[in-house]
N, C-alpha and C positions, 0 to 999 in steps of 0.2 A: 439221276437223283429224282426222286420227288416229292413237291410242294404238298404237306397235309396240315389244313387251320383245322384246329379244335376247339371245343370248351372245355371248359374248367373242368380235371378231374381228382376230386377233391381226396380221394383214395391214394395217388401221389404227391400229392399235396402241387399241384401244375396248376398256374392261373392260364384261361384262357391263351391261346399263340398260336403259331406256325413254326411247323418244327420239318426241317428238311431231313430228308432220310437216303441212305446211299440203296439201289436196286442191283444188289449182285447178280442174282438172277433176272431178267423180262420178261421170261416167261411167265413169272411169280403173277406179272399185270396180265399179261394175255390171257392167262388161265381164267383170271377173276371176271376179264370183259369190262373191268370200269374205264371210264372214261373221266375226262376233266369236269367238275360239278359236282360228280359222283359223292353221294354221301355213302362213306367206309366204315367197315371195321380194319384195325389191321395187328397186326405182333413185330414189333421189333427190337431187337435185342444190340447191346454196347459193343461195339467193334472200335478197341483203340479208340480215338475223339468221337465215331459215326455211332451214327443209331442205321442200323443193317435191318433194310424190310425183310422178312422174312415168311410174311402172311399176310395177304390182302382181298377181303371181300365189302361187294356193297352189304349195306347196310339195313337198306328196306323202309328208312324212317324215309 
């Protein structure tokens, strides 16, 4: 699993949080190269209760 805080995205109507996410794949992280701090982008999609990483890059901000 991993730990991603966010802010506000007012487009789903999401206040600020931390929202956990399952890593079916680890690769999906090693490819990306982030590390913990990392500011991301990322895609995840509803699996059953989970939200399933399915795309994760830094960010650049």
């Amino acid at each position: 699993m991993i730990l991603v805080r966010h802010e506000a995205v007012a487009a789903l109507g999401m206040s600020a949080m931390e929202l956990m996410a399952v890593v079916g794949d680890p690769a999906v992280i090693d490819r990306a190269g982030v590390a913990p701090g990392d500011q991301v982008r990322l895609a995840v999609r509803q699996r059953d209760a989970d939200l399933l990483l399915i795309r994760i890059e830094k960010s650049g901000r």
